[in-house]
ZAFIVO-333578 format. One record per atom (N, C-alpha, C): x, y, z. Coordinates in steps of 0.02 Angstrom, whole numbers, padded with zeros to 5 digits, always signed. Layout:
BEGIN
XYZ...
END
This chain:
BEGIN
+00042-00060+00000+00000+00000+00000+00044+00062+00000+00025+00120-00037+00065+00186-00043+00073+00224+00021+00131+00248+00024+00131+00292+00098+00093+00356+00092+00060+00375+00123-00003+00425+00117+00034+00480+00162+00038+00563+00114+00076+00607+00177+00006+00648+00197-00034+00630+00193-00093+00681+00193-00126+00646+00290-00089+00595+00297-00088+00586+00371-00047+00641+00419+00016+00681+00398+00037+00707+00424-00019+00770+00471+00004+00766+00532-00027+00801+00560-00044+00890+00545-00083+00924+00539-00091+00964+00486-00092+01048+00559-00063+01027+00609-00072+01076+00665+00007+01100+00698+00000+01135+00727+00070+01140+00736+00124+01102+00796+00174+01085+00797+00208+01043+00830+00185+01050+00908+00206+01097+00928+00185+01130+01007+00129+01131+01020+00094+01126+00968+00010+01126+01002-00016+01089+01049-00057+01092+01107-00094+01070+01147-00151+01005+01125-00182+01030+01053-00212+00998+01031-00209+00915+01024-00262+00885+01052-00268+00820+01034-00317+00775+00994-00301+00793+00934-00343+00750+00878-00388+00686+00876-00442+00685+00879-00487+00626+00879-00479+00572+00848-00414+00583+00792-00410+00511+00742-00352+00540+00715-00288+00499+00716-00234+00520+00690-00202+00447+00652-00174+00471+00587-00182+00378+00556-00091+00401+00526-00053+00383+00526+00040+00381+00520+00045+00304+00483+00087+00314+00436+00120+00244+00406+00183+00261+00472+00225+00212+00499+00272+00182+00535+00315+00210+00493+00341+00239+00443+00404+00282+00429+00378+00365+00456+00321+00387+00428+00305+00429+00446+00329+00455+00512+00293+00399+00552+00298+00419+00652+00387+00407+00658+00428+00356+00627+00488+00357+00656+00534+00428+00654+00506+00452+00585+00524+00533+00557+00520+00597+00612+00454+00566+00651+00429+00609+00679+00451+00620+00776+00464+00537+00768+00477+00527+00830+00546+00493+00855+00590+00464+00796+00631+00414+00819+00629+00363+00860+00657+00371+00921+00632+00291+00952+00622+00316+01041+00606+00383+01031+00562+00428+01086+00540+00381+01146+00542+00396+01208+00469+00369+01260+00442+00398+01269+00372+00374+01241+00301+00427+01266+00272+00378+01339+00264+00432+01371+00243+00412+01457+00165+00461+01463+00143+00494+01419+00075+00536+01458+00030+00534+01378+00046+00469+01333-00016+00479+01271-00093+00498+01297-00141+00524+01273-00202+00511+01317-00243+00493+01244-00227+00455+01198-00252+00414+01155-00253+00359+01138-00297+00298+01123-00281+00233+01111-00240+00238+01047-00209+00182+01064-00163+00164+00970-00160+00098+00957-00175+00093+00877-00161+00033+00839-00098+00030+00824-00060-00028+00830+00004-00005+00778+00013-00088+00737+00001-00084+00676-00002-00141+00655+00100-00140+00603+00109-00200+00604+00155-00177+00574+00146-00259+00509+00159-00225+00443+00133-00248+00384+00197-00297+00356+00275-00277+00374+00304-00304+00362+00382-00265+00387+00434-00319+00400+00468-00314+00441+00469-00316+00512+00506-00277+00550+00502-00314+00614+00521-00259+00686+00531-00261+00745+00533-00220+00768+00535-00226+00854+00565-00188+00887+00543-00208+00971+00502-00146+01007+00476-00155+01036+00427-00108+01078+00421-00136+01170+00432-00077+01211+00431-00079+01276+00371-00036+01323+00354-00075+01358+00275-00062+01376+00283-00101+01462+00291-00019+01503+00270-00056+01566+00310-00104+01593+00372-00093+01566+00439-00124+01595+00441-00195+01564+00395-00206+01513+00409-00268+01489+00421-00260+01418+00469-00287+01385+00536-00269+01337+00505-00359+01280+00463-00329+01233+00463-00356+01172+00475-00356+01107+00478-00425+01056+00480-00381+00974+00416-00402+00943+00402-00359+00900+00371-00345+00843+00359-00426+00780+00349-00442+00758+00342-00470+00682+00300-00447+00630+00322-00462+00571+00243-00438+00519+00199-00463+00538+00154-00432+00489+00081-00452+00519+00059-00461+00585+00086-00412+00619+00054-00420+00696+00027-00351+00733-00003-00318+00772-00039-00277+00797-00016-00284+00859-00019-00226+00898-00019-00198+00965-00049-00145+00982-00102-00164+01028-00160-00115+01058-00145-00082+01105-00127+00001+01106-00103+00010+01181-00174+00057+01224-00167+00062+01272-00210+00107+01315-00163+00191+01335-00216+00212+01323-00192+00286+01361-00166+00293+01408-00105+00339+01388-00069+00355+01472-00024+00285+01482-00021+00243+01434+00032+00186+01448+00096+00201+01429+00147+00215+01468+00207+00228+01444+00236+00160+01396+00257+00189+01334+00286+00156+01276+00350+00167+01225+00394+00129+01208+00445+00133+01189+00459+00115+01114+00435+00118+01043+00450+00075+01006+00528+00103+00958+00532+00045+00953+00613+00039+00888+00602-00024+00847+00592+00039+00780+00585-00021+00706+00670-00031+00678+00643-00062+00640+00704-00095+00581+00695-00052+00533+00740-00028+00479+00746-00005+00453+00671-00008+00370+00677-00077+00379+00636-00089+00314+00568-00103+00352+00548-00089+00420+00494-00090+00431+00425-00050+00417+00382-00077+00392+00318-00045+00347+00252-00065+00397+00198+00001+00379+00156-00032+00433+00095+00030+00434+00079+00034+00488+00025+00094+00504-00013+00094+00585+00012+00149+00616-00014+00193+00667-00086+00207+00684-00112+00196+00717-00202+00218+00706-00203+00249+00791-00228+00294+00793-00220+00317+00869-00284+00378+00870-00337+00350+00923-00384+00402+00926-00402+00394+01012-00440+00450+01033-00476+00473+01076-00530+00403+01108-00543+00427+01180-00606+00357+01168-00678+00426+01169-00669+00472+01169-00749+00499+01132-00751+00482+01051-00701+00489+01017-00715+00479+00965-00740+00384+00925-00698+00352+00976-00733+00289+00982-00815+00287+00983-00823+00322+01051-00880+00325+01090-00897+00250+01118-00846+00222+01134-00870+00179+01167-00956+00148+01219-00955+00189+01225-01005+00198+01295-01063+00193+01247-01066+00200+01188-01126+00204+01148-01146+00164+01144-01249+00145+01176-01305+00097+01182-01290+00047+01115-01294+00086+01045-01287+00039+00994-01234-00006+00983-01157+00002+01007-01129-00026+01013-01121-00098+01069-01131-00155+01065-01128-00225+01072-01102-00227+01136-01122-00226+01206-01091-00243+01271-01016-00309+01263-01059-00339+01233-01003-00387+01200-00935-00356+01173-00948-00329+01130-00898-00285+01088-00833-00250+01148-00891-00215+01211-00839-00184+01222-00814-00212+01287-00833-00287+01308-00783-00304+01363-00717-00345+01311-00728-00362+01249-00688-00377+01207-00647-00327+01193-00655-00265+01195-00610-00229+01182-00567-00205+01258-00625-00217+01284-00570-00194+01366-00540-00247+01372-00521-00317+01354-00488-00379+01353-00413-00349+01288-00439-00324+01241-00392-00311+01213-00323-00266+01190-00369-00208+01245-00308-00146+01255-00276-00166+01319-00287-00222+01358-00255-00253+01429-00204-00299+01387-00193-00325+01342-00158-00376+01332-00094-00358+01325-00068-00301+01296+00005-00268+01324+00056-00329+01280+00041-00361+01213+00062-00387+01176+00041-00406+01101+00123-00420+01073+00091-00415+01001+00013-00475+00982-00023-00436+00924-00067-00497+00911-00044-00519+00842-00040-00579+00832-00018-00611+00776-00098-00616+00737-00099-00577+00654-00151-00593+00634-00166-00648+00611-00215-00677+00593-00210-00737+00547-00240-00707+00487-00209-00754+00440-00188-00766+00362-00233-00732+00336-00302-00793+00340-00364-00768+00298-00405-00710+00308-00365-00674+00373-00392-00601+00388-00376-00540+00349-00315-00575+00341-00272-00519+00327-00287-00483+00287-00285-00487+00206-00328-00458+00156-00395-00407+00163-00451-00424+00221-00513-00382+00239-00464-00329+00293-00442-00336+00329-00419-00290+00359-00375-00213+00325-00354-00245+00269-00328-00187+00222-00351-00141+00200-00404-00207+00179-00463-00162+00134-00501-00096+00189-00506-00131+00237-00553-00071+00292-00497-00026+00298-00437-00018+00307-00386+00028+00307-00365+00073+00256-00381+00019+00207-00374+00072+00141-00429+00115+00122-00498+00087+00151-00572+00123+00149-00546+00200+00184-00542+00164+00252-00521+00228+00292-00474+00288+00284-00417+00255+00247-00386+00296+00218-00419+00361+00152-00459+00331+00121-00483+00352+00073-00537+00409+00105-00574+00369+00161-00618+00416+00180-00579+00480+00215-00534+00464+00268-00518+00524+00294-00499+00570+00280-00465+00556+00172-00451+00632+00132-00509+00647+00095-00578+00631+00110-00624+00668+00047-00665+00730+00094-00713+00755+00054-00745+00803+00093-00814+00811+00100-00819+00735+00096-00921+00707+00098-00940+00732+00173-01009+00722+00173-01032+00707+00229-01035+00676+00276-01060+00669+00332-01031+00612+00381-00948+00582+00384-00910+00598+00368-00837+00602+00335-00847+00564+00425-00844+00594+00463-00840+00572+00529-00863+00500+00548-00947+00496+00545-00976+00439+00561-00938+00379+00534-00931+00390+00469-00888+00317+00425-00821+00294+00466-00781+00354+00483-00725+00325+00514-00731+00300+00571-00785+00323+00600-00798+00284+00667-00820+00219+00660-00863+00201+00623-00884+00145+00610-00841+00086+00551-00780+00123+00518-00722+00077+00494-00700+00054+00569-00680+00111+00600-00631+00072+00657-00655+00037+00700-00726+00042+00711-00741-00026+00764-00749-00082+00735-00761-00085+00659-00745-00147+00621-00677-00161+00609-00625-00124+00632-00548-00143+00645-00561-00179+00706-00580-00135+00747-00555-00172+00799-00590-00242+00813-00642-00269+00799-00659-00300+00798-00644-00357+00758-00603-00370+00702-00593-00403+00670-00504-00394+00693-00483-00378+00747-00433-00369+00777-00448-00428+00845-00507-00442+00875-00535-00467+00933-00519-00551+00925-00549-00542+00851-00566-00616+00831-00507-00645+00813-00452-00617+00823-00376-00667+00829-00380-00682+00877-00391-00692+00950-00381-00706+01008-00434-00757+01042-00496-00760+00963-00560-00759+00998-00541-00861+01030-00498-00897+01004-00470-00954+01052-00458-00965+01109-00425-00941+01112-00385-00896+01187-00409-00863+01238-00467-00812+01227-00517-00787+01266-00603-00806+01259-00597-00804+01321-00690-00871+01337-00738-00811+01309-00762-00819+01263-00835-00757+01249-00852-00747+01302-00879-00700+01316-00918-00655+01369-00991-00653+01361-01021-00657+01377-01112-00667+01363-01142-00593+01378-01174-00551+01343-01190-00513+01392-01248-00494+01431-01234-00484+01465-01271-00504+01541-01235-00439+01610-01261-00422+01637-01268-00367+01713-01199-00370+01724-01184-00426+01742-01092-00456+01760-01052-00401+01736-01041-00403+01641-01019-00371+01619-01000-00320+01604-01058-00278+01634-01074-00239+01641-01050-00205+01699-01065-00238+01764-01029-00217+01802-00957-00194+01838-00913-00262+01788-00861-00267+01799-00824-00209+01747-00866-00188+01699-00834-00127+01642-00845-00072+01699-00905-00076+01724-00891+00010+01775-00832+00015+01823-00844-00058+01846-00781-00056+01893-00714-00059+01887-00681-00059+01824-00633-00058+01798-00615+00002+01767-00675+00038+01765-00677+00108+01722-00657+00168+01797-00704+00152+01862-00688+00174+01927-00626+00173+01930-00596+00121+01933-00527+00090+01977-00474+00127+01914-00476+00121+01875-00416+00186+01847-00419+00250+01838-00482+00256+01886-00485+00343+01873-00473+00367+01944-00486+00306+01988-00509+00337+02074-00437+00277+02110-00401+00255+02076-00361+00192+02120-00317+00249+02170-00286+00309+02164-00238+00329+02212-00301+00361+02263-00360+00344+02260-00412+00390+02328-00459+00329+02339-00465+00281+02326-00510+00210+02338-00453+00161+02330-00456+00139+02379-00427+00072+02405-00448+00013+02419-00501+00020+02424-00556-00013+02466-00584-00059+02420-00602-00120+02425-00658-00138+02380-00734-00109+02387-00736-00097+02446-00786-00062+02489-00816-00001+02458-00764+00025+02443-00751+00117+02409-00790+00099+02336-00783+00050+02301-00802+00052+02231-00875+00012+02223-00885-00054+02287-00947-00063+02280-01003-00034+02312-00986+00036+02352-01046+00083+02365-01072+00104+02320-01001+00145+02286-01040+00179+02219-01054+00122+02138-01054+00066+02157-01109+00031+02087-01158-00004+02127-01176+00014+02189-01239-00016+02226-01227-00090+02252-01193-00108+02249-01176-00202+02279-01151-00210+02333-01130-00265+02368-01093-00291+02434-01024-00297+02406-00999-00284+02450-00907-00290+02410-00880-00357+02430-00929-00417+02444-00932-00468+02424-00934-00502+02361-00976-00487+02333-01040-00481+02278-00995-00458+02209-00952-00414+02226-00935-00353+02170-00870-00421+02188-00818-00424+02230-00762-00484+02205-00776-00554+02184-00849-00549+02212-00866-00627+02161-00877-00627+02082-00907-00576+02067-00924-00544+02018-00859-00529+01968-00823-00481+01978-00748-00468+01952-00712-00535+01923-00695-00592+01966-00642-00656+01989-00693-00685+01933-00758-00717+01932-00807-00720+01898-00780-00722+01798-00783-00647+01799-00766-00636+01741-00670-00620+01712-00661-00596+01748-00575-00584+01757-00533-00627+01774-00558-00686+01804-00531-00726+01845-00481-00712+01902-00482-00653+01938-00445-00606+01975-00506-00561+02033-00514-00568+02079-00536-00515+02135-00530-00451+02099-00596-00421+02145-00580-00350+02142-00539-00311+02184-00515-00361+02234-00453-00319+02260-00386-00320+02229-00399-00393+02201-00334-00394+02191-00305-00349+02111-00382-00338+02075-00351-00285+02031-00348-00213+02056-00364-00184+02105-00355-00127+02158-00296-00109+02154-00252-00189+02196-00181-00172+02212-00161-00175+02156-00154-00224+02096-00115-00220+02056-00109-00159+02009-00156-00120+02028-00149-00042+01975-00114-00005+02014-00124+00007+02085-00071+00044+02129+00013+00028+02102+00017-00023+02090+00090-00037+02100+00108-00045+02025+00060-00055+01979+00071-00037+01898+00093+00060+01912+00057+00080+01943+00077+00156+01948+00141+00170+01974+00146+00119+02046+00220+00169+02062+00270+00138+02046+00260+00080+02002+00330+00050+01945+00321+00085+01869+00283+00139+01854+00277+00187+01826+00299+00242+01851+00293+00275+01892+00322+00334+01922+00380+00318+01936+00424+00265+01963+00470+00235+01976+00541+00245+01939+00488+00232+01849+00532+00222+01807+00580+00272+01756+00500+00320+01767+00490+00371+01723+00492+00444+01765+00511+00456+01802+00480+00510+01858+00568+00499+01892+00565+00574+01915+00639+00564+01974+00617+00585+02035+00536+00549+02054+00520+00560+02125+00550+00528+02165+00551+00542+02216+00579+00481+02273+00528+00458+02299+00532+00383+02337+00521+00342+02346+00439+00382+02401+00471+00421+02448+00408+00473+02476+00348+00489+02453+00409+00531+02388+00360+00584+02363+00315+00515+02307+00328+00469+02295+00299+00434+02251+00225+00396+02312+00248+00395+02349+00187+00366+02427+00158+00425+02423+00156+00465+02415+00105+00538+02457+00051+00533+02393+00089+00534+02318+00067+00546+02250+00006+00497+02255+00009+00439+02280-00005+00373+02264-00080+00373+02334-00067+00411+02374-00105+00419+02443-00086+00372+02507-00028+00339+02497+00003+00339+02579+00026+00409+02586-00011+00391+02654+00041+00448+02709+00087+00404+02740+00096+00356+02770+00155+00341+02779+00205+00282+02728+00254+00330+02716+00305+00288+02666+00302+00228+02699+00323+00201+02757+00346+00126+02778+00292+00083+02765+00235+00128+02762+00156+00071+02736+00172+00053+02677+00182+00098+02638+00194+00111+02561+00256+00058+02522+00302+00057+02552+00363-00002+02554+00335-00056+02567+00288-00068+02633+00261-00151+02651+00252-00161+02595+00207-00107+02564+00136-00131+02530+00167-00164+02467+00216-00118+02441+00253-00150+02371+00279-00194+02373+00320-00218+02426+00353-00281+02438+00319-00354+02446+00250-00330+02478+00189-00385+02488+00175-00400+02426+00146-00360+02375+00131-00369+02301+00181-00393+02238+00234-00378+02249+00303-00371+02200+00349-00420+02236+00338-00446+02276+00414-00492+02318+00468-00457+02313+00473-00380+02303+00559-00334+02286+00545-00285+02317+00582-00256+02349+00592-00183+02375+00601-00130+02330+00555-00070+02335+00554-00027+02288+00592+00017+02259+00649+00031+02327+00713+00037+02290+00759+00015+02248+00760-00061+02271+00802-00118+02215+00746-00106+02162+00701-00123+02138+00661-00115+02096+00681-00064+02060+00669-00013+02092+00696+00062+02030+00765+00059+02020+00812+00043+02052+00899+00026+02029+00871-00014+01971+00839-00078+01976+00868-00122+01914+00837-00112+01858+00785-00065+01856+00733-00061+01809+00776-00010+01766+00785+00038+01811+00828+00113+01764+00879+00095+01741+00922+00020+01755+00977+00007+01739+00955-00051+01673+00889-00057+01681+00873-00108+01596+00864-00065+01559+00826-00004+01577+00778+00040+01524+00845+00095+01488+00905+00077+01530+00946+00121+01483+00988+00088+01426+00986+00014+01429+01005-00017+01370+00944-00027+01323+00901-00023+01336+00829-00016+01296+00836+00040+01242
END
């Protein structure tokens, strides 16, 4: 497929602005970015790569690339990528209003599949007989996002949830369908809570007041579908955060407890050491000492 420059971003470098749909061939972004760490995106991204090869670092865990494979990231995930020279491919990175996830018409199904799929924090290998329809919707999209019809908007919204969705169904082996049903439902609010409220709710308690349940009820529920407690995804976002701040941040170990809502650091140390089996200082020595050969 032709490299398209009419993706180039059409605003100015310094701008504040954050675009609802931004689409880069993989030479484009390396042009743009080299082999950069972005730590504060607040957009989802596709990054499929079409051919050649490549490594990408995500959250302290250090992978590569192959053709034909995809990686879904989430907002605000600090990310590292470095292509190969002859690597070819394409960038897709939008907003979640412009998704609109949350939208009635859109398939409850659809979107605990997609909250299964921006968690996976690894490449997806497409298969074969996909491959070909997936182009085509890319090359649609492409086409649509330079004309000057109507609805120019609606179409691209509705190409990309048929990306992503035909992005789902590589995995669909691997991950148990979801039925939908209340469960699902519940466990999307509560997952939607817990990364917006995890440094001021701790509690399982804290999150099943506000969706109306027993915080019994709400970890049977969670483990249920996640196969994981709702506490235990509580803690594990706390400490996804301060092995993020850890890594990326030159807070100290304090100021990273206060950020996080201990008041006392020595709680704050138990707490990481209970969860992580490592002390959070060795932790940040050995991490800053991988991420600089990275």
């Amino acid at each position: 497929m032709k490299t398209f420059e009419l993706f180039k971003t059409r605003i100015p470098a310094n701008s504040d602005v954050v675009l609802p749909l931004e689409m880069q061939t993989i030479q484009q972004w390396k042009e743009e970015n080299g082999d950069m760490l972005h730590s504060n995106d607040s957009r989802f991204k596709i990054i499929w790569i079409t051919n050649g090869s490549g490594e990408y670092f995500i959250d302290m865990h250090n992978n590569v690339f192959q053709s034909d494979q995809v990686l879904c990231m989430k907002p605000r995930q600090p990310y590292k990528l470095i292509f190969t020279e002859d690597t070819s491919g394409y960038i897709i990175s939008f907003t979640d209003n412009f998704l609109n996830v949350g939208e009635l018409e859109f398939d409850l199904t659809c979107q605990v599949n997609l909250f299964q799929l921006f968690s996976k924090s690894c490449g997806i290998t497409i298969k074969e007989d996909m491959i070909d329809d997936m182009k085509e919707i890319v090359t649609r999209m492409i086409r649509e996002f330079d004309n000057i019809y109507l609805f120019k908007t609606e179409i691209l919204k509705r190409y990309l949830k048929i990306l992503l969705i035909y992005i789902t169904r590589q995995f669909n082996e691997s991950f148990t369908a979801v039925a939908q049903t209340r469960n699902n439902e519940l466990v999307q609010k509560f997952m939607n809570q817990l990364d917006t409220n995890f440094k001021l709710k701790k509690m399982v308690s804290d999150y099943a007041g506000t969706l109306c349940v027993t915080p019994n009820y709400l970890n049977e529920i969670v483990k249920k579908i996640t196969g994981y407690s709702a506490g235990y995804h509580i803690r594990q976002r706390i400490v996804l955060e301060a092995k993020r701040m850890a890594l990326y941040s030159d807070n100290s170990m304090k100021e990273i407890a206060y950020e996080l809502g201990f008041l006392d650091c020595a709680h704050f140390s138990k707490f990481f050491k209970s969860i992580t089996g490592s002390n959070f200082t060795e932790f940040k020595k050995e991490k800053l000492t991988v991420a600089v050969h990275i």
